[in-house]
N, C-alpha and C positions, 0 to 999 in steps of 0.2 A: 322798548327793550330795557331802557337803565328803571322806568317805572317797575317793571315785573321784576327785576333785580332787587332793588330797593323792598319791595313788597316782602322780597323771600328773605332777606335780613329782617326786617322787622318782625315777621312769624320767626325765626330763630332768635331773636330779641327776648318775645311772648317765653318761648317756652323756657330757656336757660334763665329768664326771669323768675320763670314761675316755680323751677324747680330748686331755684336758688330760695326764694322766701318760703317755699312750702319746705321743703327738705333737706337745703342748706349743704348740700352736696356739691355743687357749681363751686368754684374759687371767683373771690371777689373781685380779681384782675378784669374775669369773664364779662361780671356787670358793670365794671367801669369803662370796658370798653364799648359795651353795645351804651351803657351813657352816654362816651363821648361822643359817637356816633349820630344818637337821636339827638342832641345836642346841636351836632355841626349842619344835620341835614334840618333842624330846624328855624337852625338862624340863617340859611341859605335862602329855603324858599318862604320864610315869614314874609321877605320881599312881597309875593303875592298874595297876600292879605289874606290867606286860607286856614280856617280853623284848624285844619289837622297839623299844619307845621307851629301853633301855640300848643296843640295836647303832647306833638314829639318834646319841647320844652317842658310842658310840664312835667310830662313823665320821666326824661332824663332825670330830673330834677329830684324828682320822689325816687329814684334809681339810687341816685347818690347818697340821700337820706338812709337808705334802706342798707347802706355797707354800713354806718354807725347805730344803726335800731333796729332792732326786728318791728318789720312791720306788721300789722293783724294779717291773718290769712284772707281778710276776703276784700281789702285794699289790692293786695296782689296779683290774687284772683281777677277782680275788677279791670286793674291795669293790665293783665296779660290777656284779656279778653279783648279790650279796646285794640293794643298793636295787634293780636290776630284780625281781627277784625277790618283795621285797616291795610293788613299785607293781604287779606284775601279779595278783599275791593281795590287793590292796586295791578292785582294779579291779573284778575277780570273787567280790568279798565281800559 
């Protein structure tokens, strides 16, 4: 259950990400907080050695980057692809 949970934040991660660097409509509070999120849930489970909790770190990361820079659109693109990606694999896990 907190898996399918976690999954459906991360797809709402994706898109207020993605609408935030394509469109810039999102408030940047929005992305700092789905940051510190992917942040916290990645330093939680890095514990188990699992790729996917270094990419929530890295992407937090480039999250953060992304309230001081615009980033290219298909860096964005790219990152909002990966967390849907894995909220839909979390979903159906």
């Amino acid at each position: 259950m907190l898996i399918k949970f976690l999954g459906i934040i991360d797809i709402l991660a994706a898109i207020c990400f993605w609408v935030f660097g394509i469109f810039g409509i999102i408030p940047p509070t929005v992305i700092t907080i789905f940051a510190i999120y992917l942040l916290i849930k990645g330093l939680l489970f890095v514990i188990s050695a699992d790729i996917a909790s270094i990419i929530d770190i890295i992407i937090s990361l480039i999250m953060f980057i992304s309230l001081s820079i615009q980033l290219p659109q298909v860096i964005v693109i790219i990152i909002a692809l990966m967390l849907i990606q894995k909220g839909v694999f979390s979903l159906f896990a």
